[in-house]
C-alpha positions in Angstrom: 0.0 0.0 0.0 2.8 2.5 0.9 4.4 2.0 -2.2 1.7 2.4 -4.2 1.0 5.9 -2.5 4.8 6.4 -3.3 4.2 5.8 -6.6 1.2 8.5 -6.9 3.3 10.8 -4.9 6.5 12.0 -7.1 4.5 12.7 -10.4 2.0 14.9 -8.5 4.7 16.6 -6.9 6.6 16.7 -10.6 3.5 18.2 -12.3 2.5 20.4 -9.4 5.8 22.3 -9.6 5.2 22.6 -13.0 1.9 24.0 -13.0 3.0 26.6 -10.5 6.3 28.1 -12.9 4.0 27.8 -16.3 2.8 30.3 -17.8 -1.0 30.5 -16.0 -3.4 29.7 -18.3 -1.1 28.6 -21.2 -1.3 24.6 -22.4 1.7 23.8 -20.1 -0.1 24.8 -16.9 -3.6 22.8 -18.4 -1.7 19.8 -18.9 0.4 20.1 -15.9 -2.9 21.0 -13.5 -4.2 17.9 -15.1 -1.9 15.4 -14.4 -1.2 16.6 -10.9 -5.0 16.7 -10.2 -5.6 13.2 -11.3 -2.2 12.0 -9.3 -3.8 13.2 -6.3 -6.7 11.9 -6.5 -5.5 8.5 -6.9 -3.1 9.2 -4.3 -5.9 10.2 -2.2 -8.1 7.5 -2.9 -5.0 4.4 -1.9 -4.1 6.4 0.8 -7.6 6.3 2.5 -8.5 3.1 1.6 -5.2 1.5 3.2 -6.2 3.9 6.2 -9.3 1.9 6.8 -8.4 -1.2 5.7 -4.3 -1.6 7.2 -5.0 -2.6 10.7 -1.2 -0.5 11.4 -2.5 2.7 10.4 -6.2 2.5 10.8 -7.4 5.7 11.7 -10.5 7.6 10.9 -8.5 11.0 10.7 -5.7 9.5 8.4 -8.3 8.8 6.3 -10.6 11.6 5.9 -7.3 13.8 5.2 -7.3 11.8 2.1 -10.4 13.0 1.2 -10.3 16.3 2.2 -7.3 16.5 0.1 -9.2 15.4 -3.0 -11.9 17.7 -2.4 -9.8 20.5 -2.1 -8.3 19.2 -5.2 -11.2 18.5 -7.0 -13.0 21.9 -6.4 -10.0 23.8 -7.5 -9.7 22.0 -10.7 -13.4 22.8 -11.0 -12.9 26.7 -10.3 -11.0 26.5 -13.5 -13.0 24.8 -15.3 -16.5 26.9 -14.8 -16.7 29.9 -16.9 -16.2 33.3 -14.3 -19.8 34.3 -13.3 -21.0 30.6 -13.7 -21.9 27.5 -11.8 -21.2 23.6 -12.0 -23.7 21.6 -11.0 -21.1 19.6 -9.2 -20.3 22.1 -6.8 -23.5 21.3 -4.6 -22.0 18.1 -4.4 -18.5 18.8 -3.4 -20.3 21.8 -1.0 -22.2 18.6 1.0 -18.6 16.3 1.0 -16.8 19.2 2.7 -19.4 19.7 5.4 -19.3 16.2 6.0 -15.6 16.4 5.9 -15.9 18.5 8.7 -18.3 17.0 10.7 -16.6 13.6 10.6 -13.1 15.2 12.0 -14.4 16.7 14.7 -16.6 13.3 15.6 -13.2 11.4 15.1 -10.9 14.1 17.0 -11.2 12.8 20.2 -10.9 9.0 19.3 -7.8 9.5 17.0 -4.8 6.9 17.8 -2.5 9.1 15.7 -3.8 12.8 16.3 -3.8 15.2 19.1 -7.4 16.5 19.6 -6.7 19.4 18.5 -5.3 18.6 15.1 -8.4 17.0 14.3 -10.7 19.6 15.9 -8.5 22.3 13.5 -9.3 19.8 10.1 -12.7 20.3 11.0 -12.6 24.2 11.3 -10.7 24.4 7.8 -13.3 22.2 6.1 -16.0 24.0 7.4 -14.2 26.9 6.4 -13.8 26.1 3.0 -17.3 24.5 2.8 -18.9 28.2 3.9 -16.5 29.4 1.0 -18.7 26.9 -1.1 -21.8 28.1 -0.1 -20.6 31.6 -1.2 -19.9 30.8 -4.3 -22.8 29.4 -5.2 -25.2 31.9 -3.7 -22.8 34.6 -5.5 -20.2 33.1 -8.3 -17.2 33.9 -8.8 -15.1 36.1 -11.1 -11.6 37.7 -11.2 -9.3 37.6 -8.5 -11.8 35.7 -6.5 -12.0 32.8 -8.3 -8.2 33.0 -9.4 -7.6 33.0 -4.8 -10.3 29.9 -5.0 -8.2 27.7 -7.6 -4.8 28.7 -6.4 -5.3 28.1 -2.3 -6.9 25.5 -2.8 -4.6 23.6 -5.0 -1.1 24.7 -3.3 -2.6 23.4 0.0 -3.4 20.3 -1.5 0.3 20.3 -2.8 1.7 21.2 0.5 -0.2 17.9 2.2 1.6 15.7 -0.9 5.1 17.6 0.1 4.8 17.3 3.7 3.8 13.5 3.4 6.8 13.1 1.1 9.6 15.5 2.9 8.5 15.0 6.3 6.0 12.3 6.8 8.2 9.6 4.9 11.7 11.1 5.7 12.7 7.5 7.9 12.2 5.8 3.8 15.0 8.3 2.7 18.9 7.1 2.7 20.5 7.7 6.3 22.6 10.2 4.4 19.7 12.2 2.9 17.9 12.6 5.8 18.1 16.2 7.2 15.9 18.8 9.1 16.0 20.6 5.7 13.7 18.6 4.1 11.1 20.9 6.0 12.0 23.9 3.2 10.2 22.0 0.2 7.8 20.6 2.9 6.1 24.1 3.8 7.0 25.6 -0.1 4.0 24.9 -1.2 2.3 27.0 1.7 4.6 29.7 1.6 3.8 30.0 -2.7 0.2 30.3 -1.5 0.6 32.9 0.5 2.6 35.0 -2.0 0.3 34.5 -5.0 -2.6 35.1 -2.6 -1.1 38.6 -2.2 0.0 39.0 -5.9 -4.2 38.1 -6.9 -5.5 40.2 -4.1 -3.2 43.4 -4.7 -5.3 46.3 -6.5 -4.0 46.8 -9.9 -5.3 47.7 -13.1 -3.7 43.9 -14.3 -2.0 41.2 -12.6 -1.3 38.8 -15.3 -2.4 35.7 -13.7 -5.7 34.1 -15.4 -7.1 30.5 -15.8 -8.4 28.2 -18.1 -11.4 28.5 -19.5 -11.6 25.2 -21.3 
């Protein structure tokens, strides 16, 4: 099972890093967005099914991370995909999995083998968080920098759970030479990339130069 998220892991992290120095909307950053959406979504999918299923890592928590990554992954890809102004009809679904997302971490925070209480209890505040998001979207769509901040945050902190799972949660699979505190610097990139194009998308200006796909 671990080797199988391995193997999910590196080209989603490949085409994520991609995606974030192409040229935004350009076929590069399509094709890269792609691929690194549907690596993480398979990535998410073995990872929670080996969290229910391995009795060594069974844990309600591991696997609803898994999910809540895929949401967040899916509904970005999504905000690219719907025309500014516009709605998908899949959004109502996505809005319902990341309420229940939410719920379910803060039922499973206190019974968590692996997690402090408050890890869990702070998962469930962030997908409630983004599920309200949902909700506001659909009761007002979105267009210009807000939907460019939906697709961006949503996707880098979907890329920062593959990195940390890769840098930090997997460091003991690494060479005894290669393992280093250092590893924490690509970990938390993906984090600190949101947080500077958050800014860039936000700042007032008559043009930014960032858009999306339409198509």
């Amino acid at each position: 099972g671990k080797h199988f998220i391995d193997a999910h892991l590196v080209p989603a992290l490949a085409a994520g890093a991609t995606a974030v120095i192409a040229a935004k909307g350009g076929p590069l950053h399509r094709a890269a967005g792609n691929m690194f959406a549907g690596a993480m979504l398979a990535m998410c999918a073995s990872g929670s099914f080996l969290a229910l299923t391995n009795e060594g890592v069974m844990d309600e928590i591991t696997a609803m991370i898994g999910g809540f990554t895929a949401y967040l992954v899916a509904t970005s890809w999504l905000t690219a995909r719907t025309p500014p102004g516009g709605r998908s009809p899949w959004q109502v679904g996505l809005l319902v999995a990341g309420a229940a997302l939410s719920a379910g971490f803060v039922w499973a925070a206190a019974g968590s083998k692996f997690y402090p209480l408050g890890f869990g209890l702070g998962l469930g505040g962030l997908a409630g968080f983004a599920a309200l998001l949902d909700i506001k979207a659909l009761v007002r769509p979105l267009s210009g920098a807000a939907r460019t901040a939906r697709h961006l945050w949503r996707m880098l902190f979907a890329m920062f759970a593959a990195s940390a799972s890769v840098f930090l949660g997997q460091m003991d699979e690494f060479p005894a030479a290669l393992q280093s505190n250092l590893w924490i610097i690509p970990a938390v990139a993906p984090l600190v990339l949101m947080l500077a194009w958050l800014v860039i998308v936000r700042r007032p200006r008559r043009s930014n130069g960032i858009s999306m796909a339409q198509g």
